[in-house]
N, C-alpha and C positions, 0 to 999 in steps of 0.2 A: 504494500500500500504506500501511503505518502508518509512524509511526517511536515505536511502542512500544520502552522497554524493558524487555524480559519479565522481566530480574530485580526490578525494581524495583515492577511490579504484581505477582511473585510473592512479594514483601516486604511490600506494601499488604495482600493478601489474607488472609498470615497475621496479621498484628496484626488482622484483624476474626474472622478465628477463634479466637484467645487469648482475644482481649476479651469471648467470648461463648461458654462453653466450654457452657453449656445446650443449643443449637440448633448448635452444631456443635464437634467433635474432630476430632484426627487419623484415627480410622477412621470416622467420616462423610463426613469431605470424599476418604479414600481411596476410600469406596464411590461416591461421584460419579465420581471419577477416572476409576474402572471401568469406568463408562459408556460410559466414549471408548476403552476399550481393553479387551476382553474377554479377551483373552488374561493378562491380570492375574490371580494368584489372589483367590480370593474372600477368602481373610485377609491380613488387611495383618501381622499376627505373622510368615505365613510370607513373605510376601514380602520383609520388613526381615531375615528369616534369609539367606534366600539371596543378599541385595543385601551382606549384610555378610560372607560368605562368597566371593563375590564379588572384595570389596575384600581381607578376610581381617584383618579389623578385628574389635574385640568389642565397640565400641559405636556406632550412629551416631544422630544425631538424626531425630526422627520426621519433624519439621517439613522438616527438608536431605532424605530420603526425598522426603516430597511433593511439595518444590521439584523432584527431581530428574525424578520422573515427568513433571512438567507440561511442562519445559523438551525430555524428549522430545517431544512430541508438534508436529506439526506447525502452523502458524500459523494455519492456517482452524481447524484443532479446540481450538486454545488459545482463541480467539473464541469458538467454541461452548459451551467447558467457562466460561468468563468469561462471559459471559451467564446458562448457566444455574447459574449461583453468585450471581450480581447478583440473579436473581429471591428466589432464598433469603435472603439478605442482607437485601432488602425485606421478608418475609415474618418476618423474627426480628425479635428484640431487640439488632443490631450496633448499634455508635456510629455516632450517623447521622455526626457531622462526619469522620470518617474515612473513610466510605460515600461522601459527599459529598468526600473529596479524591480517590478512588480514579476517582469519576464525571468529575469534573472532568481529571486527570491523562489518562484517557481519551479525550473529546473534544478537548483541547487538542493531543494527539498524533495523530491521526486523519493 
């Protein structure tokens, strides 16, 4: 297997999302999410409702949301979703040297 650790490529991912708010946000990178989980609703508003209801909190952060979805997901689909986020990533305008630690942090944990 790997010896990824997912929090810290789910930390890598968000700074190339911040860093590039053009070609992707918090509800673009939710609508990929989606992908891998259909049972998600299609609005990430309502979704952050009910996650915060949930908790029974009045605010949470988008970014800690998205983390939290991903880190559901199983390890073969956390691959899949990290791939096809790597293709997008290639296709924008991300920091490539941050692109390039995130590539690197990847193959060196393999």
């Amino acid at each position: 297997m790997s010896n990824y650790n997912w929090v810290k490529i789910g930390e890598m991912m968000q700074k190339l999302i911040e860093d590039n708010t053009i070609d992707f946000n918090e509800e673009a990178t939710y609508c990929i999410m989606r992908r891998y989980n259909p049972e998600l609703p299609f609005s990430f508003d309502r979704y952050i409702k009910t996650y915060k209801d949930e908790l029974g909190v009045d605010f949470v952060q988008r970014k800690e949301v998205l983390a939290k979805i991903f880190l559901n997901y199983d390890v073969d689909t956390r691959l899949k979703l990290l791939n096809y986020l790597l293709y997008y990533f290639h296709k924008s305008k991300v920091n490539r040297v941050k692109l390039k630690e995130l590539e690197n942090y990847l193959d060196d944990n393999r």
